[in-house]
N, C-alpha and C positions, 0 to 999 in steps of 0.2 A: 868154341863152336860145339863140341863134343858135349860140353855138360848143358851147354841151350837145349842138344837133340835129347839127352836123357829125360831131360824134364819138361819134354814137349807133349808128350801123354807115348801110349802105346799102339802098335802095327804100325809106326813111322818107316818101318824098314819096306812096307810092301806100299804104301803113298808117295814117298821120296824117292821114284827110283830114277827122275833126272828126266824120263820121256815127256812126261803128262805133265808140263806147264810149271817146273818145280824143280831148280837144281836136288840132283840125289843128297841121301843125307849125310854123306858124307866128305862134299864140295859145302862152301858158302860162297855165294856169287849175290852181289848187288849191282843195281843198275835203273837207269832212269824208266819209266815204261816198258821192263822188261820182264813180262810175265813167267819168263823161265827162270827167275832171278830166286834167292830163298828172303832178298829184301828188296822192295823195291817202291823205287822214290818217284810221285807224281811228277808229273812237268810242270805243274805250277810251281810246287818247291822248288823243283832245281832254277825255274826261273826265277822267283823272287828272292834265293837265298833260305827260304827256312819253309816251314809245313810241315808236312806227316810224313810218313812213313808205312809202307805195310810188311807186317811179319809172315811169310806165306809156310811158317815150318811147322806153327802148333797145330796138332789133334784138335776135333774137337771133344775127344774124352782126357784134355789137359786139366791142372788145375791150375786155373786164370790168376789165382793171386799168386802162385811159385813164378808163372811166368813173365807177367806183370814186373816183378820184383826184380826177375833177372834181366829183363831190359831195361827197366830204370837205373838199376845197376850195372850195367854195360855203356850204357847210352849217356845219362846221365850224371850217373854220382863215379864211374869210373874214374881212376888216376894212374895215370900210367909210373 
């Protein structure tokens, strides 16, 4: 979680502060249609088993392919 928020871009700390629709940044909370969540997963997904997903933690003065890379890397290509 910690190095997801590094490389989320910058003033994360004054947008993540947990009130405004967006666990703070220093919780990670997922949840089905849970707009306060910092990932949160459609109803159709959770109904059918598989779909999207939305990331609610990057800036948008992030840069897309670092983060990109650490979700597919998380999500994805991860092994525990």
């Amino acid at each position: 979680h910690k190095e997801h928020i590094a490389a989320y871009g910058e003033g994360n700390e004054r947008r993540l502060t947990g009130p405004d629709e967006t666990a703070d940044m220093n919780t990670f909370l997922w949840g089905v249609a849970n707009r306060g969540a910092s990932v949160r997963v459609g109803r159709q997904t959770e109904k059918a088993g598989k779909g999207y997903f939305e990331e609610r933690r990057p800036a948008s003065n992030m840069d897309p392919y670092v983060v990109t890379s650490m979700i597919a890397d998380t999500t994805i290509l991860w092994k525990p």
